[in-house]
C-alpha positions as CSV (number, residue, x, y, z in Angstrom):
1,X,-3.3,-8.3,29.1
2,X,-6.5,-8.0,26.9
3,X,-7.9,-11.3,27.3
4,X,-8.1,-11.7,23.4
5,X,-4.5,-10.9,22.9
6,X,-3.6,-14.7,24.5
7,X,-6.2,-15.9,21.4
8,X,-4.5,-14.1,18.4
9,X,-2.4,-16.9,17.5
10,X,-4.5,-19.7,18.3
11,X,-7.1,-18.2,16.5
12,X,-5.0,-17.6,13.1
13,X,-3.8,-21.3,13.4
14,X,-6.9,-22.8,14.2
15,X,-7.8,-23.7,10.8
16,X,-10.6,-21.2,10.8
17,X,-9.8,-17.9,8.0
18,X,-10.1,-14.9,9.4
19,X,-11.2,-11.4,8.4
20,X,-9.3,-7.7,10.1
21,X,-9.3,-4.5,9.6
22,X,-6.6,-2.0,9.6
23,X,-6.6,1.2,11.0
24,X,-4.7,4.4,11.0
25,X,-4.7,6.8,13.5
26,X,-6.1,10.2,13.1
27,X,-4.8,13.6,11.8
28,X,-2.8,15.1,14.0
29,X,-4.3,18.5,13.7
30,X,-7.2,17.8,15.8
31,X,-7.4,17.8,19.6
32,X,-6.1,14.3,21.1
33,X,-9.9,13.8,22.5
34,X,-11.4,14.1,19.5
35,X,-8.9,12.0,18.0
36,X,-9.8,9.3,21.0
37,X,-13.5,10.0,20.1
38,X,-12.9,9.5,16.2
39,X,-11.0,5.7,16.9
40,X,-13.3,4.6,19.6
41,X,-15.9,5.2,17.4
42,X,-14.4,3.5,14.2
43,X,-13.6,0.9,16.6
44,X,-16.6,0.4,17.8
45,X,-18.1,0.7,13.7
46,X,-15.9,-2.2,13.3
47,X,-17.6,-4.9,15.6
48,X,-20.7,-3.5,14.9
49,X,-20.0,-4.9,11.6
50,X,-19.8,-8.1,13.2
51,X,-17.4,-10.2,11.0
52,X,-14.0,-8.6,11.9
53,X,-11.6,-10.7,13.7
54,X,-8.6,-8.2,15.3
55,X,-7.6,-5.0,14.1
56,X,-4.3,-3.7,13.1
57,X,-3.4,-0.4,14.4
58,X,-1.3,1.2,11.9
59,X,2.1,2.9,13.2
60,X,3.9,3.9,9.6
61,X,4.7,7.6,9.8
62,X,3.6,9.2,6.2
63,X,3.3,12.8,5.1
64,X,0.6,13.8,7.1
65,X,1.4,13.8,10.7
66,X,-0.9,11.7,12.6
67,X,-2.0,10.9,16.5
68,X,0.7,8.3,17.9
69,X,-0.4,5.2,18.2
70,X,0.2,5.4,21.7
71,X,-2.5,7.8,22.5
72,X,-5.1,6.0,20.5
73,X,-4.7,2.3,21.4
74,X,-6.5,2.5,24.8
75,X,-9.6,3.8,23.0
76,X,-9.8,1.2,20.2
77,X,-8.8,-1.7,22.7
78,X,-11.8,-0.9,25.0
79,X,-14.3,-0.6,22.3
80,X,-13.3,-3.5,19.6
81,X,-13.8,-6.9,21.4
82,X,-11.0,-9.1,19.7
83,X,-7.2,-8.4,19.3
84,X,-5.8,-5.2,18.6
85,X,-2.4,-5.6,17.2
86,X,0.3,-2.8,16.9
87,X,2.1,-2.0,13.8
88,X,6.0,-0.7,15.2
89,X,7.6,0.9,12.3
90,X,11.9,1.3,12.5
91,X,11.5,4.7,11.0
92,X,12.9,7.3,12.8
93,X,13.6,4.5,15.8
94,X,16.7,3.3,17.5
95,X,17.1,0.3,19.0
96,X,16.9,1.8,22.8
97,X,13.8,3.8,21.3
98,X,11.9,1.1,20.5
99,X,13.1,-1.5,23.2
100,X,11.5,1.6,25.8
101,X,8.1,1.4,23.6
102,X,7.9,-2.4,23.7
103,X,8.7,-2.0,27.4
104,X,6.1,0.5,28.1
105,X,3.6,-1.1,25.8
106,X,4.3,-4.6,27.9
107,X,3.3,-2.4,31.1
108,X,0.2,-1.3,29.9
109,X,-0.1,-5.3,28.9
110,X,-0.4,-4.7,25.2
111,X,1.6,-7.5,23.2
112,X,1.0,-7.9,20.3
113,X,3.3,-6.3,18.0
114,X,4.0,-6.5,14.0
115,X,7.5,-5.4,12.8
116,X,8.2,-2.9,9.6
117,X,11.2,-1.2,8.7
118,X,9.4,2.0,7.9
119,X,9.4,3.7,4.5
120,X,11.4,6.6,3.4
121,X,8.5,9.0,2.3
122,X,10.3,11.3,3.4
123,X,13.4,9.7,4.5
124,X,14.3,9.6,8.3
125,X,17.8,9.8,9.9
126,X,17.7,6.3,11.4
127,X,15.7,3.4,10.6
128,X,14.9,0.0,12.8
129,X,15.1,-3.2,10.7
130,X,12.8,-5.3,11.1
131,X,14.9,-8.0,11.8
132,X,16.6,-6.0,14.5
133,X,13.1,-5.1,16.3
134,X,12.2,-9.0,16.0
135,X,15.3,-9.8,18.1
136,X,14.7,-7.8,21.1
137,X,11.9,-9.7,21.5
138,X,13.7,-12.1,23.7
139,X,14.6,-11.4,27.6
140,X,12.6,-9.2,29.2
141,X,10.9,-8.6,26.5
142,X,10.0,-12.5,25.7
143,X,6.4,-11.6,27.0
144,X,5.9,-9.7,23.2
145,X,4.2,-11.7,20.4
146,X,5.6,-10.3,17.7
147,X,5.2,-10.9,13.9
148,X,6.1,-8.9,10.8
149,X,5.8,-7.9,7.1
150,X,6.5,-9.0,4.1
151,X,6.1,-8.1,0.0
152,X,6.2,-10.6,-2.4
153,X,5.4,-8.7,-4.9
154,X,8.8,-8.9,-6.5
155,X,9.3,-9.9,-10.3
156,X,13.1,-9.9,-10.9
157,X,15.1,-13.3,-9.9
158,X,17.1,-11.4,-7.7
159,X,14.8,-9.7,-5.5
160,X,12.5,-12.6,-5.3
161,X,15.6,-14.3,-4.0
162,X,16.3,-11.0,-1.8
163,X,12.9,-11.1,-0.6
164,X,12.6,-14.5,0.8
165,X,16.2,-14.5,2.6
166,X,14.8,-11.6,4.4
167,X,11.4,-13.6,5.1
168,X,14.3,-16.3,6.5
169,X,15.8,-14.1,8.6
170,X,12.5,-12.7,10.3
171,X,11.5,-16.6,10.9
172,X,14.9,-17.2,12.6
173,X,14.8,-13.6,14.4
174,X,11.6,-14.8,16.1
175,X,8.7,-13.6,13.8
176,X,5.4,-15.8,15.0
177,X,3.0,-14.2,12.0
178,X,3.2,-12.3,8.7
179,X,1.1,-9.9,7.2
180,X,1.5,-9.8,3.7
181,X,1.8,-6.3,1.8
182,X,-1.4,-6.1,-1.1
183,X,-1.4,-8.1,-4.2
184,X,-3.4,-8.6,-7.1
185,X,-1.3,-11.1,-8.7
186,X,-2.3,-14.7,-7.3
187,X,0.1,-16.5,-8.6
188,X,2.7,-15.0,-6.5
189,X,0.3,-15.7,-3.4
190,X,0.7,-19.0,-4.0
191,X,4.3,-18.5,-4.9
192,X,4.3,-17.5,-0.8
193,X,2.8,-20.4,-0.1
194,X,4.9,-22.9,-1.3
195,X,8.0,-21.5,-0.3
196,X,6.6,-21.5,2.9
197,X,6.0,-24.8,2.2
198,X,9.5,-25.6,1.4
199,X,10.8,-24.1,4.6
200,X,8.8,-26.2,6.4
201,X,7.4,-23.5,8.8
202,X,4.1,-22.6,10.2
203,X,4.5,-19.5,10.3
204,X,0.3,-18.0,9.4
205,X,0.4,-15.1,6.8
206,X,-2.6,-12.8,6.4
207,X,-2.9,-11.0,3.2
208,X,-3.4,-7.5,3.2
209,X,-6.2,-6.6,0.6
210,X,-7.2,-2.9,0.0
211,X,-10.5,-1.2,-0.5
212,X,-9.9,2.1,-3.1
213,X,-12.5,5.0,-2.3
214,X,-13.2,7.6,-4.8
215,X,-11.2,9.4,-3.7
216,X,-8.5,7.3,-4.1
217,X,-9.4,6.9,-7.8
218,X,-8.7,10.4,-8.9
219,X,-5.8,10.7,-11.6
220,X,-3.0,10.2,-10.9
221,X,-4.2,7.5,-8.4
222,X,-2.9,8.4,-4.5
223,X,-4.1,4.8,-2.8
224,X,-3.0,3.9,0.4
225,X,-0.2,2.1,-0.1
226,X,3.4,1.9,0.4
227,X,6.1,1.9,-2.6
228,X,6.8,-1.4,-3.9
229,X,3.2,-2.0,-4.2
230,X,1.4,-1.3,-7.4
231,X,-2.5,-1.5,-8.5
232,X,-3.3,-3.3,-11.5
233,X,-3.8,-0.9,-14.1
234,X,-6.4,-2.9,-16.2
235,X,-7.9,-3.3,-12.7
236,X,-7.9,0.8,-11.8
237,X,-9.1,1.4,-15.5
238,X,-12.4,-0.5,-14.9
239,X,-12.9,0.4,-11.1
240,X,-13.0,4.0,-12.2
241,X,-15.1,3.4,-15.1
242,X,-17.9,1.6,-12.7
243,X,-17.6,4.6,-10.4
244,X,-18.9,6.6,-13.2
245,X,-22.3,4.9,-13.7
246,X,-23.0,5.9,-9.6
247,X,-21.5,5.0,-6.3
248,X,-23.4,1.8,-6.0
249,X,-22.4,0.6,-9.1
250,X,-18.8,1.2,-8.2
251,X,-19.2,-0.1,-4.8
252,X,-20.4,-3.4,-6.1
253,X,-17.9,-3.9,-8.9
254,X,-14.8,-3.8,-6.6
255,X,-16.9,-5.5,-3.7
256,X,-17.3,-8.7,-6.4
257,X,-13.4,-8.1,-7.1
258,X,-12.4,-7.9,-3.8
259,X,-14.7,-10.6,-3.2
260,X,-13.0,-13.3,-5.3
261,X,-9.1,-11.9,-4.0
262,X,-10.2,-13.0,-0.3
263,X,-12.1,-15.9,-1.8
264,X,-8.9,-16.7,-3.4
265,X,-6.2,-16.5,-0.7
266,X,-8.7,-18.2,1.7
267,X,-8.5,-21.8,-0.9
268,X,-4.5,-20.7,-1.4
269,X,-4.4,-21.6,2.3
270,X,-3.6,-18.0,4.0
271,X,-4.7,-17.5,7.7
272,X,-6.7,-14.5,6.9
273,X,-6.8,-11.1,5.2
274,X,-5.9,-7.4,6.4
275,X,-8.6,-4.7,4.8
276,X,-7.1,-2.0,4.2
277,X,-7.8,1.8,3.1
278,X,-10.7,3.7,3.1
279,X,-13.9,2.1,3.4
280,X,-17.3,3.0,4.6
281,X,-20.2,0.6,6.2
282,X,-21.7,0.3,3.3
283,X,-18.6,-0.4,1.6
284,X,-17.5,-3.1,3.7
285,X,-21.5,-4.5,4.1
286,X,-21.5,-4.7,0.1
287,X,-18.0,-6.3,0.4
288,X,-19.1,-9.2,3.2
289,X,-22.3,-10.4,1.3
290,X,-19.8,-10.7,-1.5
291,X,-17.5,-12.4,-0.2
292,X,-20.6,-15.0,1.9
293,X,-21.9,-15.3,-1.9
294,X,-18.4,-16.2,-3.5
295,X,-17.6,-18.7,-1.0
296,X,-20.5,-20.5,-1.9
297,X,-20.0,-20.6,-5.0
298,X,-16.5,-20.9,-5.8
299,X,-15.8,-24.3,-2.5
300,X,-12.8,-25.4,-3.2
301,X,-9.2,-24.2,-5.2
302,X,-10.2,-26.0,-8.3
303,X,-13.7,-23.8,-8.7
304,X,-12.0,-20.1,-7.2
305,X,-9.0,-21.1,-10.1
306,X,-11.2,-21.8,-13.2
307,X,-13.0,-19.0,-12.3
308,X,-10.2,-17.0,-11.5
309,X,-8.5,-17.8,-14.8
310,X,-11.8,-16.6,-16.7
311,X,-12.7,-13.6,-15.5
312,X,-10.5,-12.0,-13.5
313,X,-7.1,-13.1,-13.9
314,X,-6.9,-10.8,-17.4
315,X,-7.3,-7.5,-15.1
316,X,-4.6,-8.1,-12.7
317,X,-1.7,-8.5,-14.9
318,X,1.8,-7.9,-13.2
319,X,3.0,-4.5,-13.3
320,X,6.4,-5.4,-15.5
321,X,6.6,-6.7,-18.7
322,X,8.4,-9.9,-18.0
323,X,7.2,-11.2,-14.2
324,X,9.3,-14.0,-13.2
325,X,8.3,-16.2,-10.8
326,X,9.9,-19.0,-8.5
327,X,7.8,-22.1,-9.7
328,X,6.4,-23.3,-12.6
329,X,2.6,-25.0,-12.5
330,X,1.2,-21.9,-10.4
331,X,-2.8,-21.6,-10.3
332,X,-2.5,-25.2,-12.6
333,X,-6.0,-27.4,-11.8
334,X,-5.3,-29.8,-9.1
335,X,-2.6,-28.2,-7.7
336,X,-3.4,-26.1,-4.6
337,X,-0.2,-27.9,-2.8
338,X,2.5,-28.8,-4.6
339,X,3.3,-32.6,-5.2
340,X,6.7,-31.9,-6.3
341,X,8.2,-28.5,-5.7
342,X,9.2,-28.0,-9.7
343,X,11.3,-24.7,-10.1
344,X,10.6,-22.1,-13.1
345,X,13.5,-22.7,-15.0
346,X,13.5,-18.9,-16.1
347,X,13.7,-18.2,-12.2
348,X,16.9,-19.0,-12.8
349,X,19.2,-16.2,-10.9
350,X,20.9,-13.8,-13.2
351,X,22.3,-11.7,-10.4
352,X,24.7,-9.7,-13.1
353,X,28.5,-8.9,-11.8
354,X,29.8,-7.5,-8.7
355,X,31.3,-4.4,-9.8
356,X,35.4,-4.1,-9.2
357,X,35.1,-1.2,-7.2
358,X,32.7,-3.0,-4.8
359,X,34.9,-6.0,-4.8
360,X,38.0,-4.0,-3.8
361,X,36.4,-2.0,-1.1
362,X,34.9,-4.8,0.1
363,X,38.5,-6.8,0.2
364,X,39.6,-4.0,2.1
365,X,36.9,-3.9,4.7
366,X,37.0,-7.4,5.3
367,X,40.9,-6.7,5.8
368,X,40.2,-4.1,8.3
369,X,37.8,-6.3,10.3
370,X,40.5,-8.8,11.7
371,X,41.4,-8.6,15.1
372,X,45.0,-8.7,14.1
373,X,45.2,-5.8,11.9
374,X,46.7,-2.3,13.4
375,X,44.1,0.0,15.0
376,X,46.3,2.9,12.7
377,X,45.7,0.7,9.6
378,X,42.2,-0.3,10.2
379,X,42.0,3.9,10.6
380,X,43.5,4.6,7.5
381,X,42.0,1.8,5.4
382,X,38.2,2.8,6.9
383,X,38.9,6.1,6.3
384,X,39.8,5.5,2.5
385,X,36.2,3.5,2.5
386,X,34.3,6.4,3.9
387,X,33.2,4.0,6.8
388,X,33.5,4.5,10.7
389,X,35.7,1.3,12.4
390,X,33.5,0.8,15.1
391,X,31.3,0.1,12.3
392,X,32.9,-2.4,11.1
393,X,31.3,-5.6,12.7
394,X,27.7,-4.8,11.1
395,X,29.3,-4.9,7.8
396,X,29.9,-8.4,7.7
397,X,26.2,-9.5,6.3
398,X,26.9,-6.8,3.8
399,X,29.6,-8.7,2.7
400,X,31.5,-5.5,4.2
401,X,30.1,-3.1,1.7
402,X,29.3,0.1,3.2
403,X,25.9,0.0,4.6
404,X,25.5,4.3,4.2
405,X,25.1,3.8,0.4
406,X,21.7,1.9,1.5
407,X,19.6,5.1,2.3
408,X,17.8,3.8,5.3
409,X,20.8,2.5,6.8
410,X,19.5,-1.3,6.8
411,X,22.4,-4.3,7.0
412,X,19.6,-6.7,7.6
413,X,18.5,-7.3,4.0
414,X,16.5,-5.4,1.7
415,X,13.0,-3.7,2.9
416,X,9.8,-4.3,1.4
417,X,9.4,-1.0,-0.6
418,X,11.7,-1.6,-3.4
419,X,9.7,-1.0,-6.3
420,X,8.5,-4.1,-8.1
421,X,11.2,-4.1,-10.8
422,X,14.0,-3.9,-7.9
423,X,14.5,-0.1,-7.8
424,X,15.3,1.9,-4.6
425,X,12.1,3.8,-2.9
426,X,14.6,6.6,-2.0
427,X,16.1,7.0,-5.5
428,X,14.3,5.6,-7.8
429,X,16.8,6.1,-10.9
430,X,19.2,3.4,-8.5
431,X,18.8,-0.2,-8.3
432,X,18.3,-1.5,-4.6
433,X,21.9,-1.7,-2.6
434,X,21.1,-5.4,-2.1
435,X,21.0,-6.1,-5.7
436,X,25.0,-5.3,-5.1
437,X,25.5,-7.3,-1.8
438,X,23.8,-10.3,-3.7
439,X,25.8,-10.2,-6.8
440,X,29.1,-9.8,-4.6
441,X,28.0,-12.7,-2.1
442,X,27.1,-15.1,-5.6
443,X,30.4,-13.3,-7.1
444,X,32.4,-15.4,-3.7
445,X,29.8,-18.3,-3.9
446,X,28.2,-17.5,-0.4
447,X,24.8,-17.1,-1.1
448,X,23.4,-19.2,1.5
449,X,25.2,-16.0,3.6
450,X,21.7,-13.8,2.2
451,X,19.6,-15.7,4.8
452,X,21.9,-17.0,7.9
C-alpha cells in the first residue's frame, strides 16, 4: 500500500482543511504511453504546485472515450506524493465486475476508493449503485476505504428528502468520506452540515469546487460537470464578461470567486475541497494567493458570511425560482452551528399522490412476493406487471414498484443527477422514479422505509 493511502482519513479528520485536485484520464485516442507520460506529468505539475493534498482520479465514463483508470493510476501514484484516490463509477458495472476491480486494485495495494452510480450520458445497460458498491466492501474486501458522492443541490421538499435518505444509506452501507458534487449556493452547504449534524456522524465531506476555462465559457456553456449540477447564471454572465477585458483579468475575477467559495466551506466546517475542471498553473497559482489572501481576511464564519451576503451571495442565486431548503436561519450571524435544529416550515413535504395505477401494481407485487403464494400465480401476476419473479426480492425498497421504469436500473434510492428541480437525467420531460416510490411509501406512512 502507498504509504499515504493509511493517512487519507486521518488527515481529512485531523482538523486541518485540505485542498485536492481532480483528475481525468486522457483521451483515449492517443497511445497508452503517451497517455502515462501526459498523467505523470500532470501529476507531477500538481505537487509542484505544492499545496495539493490527494488527488482524485476520475473514473465517470462520458462521451469521449478515455484511458481507463487502470492504466493510468500507476503513473500518477509514483509521481504525486500524497493519496491518490479512485473514483469507481456503477456505470456499465455488475456487481461481479466491480468486486474483480476492487480485488485487483487491493493486489496492486490501491485502497482507496470513492463510490458513484455513474450517469446516463449516454445511458448504459447496467448500472452499480452506489450503495451496492459500498457494501462489498466488507469480507475480503474489508481492506478498501471506501467513500462516496453526494449532491445536495436539490430544491424541491421531496428530493431534498430523497437525497439525504440516500446519504443515510451510504453511511449505514459503509461510506467512511463524501465528496460533495459543486455548489454555488452556500446555504445549502450548510444545509449539509447540519443534517450531518443531526445524524450525528463524522462522516468528513470535501466540496467539490470547479475552475471554468474559456473554453468552457463558450455559449451554450459545456463545463465539466455532471446533470443535476447547474452554474449560476448571474455568476457565468460576469465570468464571461471579465474574460473579455484579457485572460488575466478573467483569471483573477473567478480566482477572487472561487477564493471566497473555499473560503466559505472551510468556516462552514467541510474537511476540504475537490478542484475540479480545467485549470492551468497559472490558473491555480492566481487561485492559491487568493484563497492565502481571503483567509486572512475573512477569520472566522461571522466575517466570510457578512461578506458573503454583500458581494457575492447576489451572483449565485439558485437555479429555480422557489429553492426550498431544510432549515430556517441558514448563513444568519452567529450561527455557524446550530443551537437549536429549527426546520423551514416551507420544507414542509408536499410529496403529491401516489398514483392508483402505482398503488395497484404495487399491491400486487407485494402479493406475489410471499412465500406462500403459488409459483403459477406469482408467474401470472409478474407477468401482468412486466416484472421477472426472481426479481422480486429487490423490489421491496421500491415499495415493489418496478425498478425498469427507473432508467438506470437503481432500487437503492435516487442518484445524484436528477436535475435540480427533481427531473430524470435520462428523460428529462419525466419526473425522477423516486419521486413515485416516495409518494407511495408516505401514501402507506412508511417513510422512515426511504433510508433503512
Amino acid at each position: 500500500m502507498k504509504s499515504s493511502d493509511n493517512t487519507f482519513l486521518p488527515g481529512i479528520l485531523e482538523g486541518v482543511f485540505r485542498v485536492m485536485a481532480e483528475v481525468t484520464p486522457p483521451l483515449a485516442a492517443m497511445p497508452l504511453a503517451e497517455a502515462r507520460q501526459i498523467a505523470a506529468c500532470h501529476a507531477r505539475a500538481l505537487a509542484d504546485d505544492g499545496w495539493f493534498y490527494a488527488i482524485l482520479l476520475d473514473d465517470r465514463p462520458d462521451e469521449a472515450p478515455r484511458v481507463d483508470a487502470d492504466d493510468v493510476y500507476a503513473a500518477i501514484a509514483e509521481n504525486f506524493p500524497g493519496p491518490v484516490v479512485r473514483m469507481l463509477s456503477g456505470k456499465g458495472r455488475t456487481p461481479v465486475d466491480a468486486k474483480s476491480l476492487l480485488l485487483d486494485a487491493g493486489s496492486r495495494n490501491e485502497r482507496l476508493f470513492c463510490m458513484a452510480s455513474g450517469d446516463g450520458r449516454p445511458l448504459a445497460k447496467v448500472y452499480l449503485d452506489s450503495v451496492d458498491a459500498l457494501k462489498l466492501c466488507h469480507g475480503e474486501l474489508a481492506g478498501i476505504v471506501a467513500g462516496a458522492t453526494v449532491n445536495i443541490s436539490k430544491y424541491t421538499a421531496p428530493d431534498i428528502a430523497l437525497s439525504y435518505a440516500k446519504l443515510s444509506r451510504k453511511i449505514r452501507s459503509g461510506a467512511k468520506f463524501f465528496f460533495c458534487q459543486a455548489t454555488w449556493d452556500m446555504k445549502k452547504a450548510q444545509e449539509l452540515q447540519w443534517e450531518l449534524q443531526l445524524r450525528d456522524t463524522m462522516a468528513p465531506v470535501v466540496a467539490r469546487v470547479v475552475w471554468l476555462s474559456r473554453d468552457n465559457l463558450i455559449t451554450p456553456p459545456t463545463p465539466p460537470l455532471p446533470p443535476g449540477v447547474a452554474i449560476p447564471e448571474l455568476y457565468l454572465r460576469d465570468i464571461r464578461s471579465a474574460y473579455t477585458k484579457g485572460d488575466e483579468e478573467g483569471r483573477r475575477f473567478q480566482a477572487k470567486a472561487l477564493a471566497m467559495i473555499m473560503t466559505g466551506f472551510k468556516r462552514l466546517g467541510f474537511s476540504g475541497v475537490l478542484l475540479s475542471g480545467d485549470h492551468s498553473s497559472q490558473d491555480r497559482n492566481a487561485l492559491h494567493e487568493e484563497f492565502e489572501k481571503a483567509q486572512g481576511e475573512f477569520p472566522d464564519y461571522n466575517a466570510w458570511n457578512e461578506n458573503w451576503h454583500a458581494l457575492w451571495e447576489q451572483l449565485m442565486l439558485p437555479p429555480v425560482r422557489s429553492p426550498r431548503y431544510l432549515f430556517a436561519k441558514l448563513l444568519t450571524r452567529n450561527m455557524r452551528d446550530p443551537e437549536m435544529l429549527d426546520f423551514d416550515p416551507a420544507s414542509a413535504l408536499d410529496v403529491g399522490k401516489a398514483s392508483l395505477m402505482d398503488r395497484f401494481v404495487s399491491s400486487c407485487l407485494r402479493y406475489a412476493a410471499n412465500p406462500s403464494v403459488g409459483a403459477g400465480t406469482r408467474r401470472f401476476i409478474c407477468r401482468l406487471c412486466g416484472v421477472d419473479p426472481r426479481g422480486l426480492p429487490m423490489l421491496g425498497p421500491l415499495g415493489y414498484l418496478p425498478s425498469h421504469e427507473c432508467p438506470k436500473g437503481l432500487t437503492e434510492g435516487a442518484c445524484g443527477n436528477v436535475s435540480c428541480d427533481g427531473h430524470c437525467e435520462c428523460n428529462p420531460r419525466k419526473l425522477c422514479f423516486f419521486r413515485r416510490v416516495f409518494a407511495l411509501a408516505s401514501h402507506r406512512g412508511r417513510l422512515a422505509d426511504m433510508e433503512n
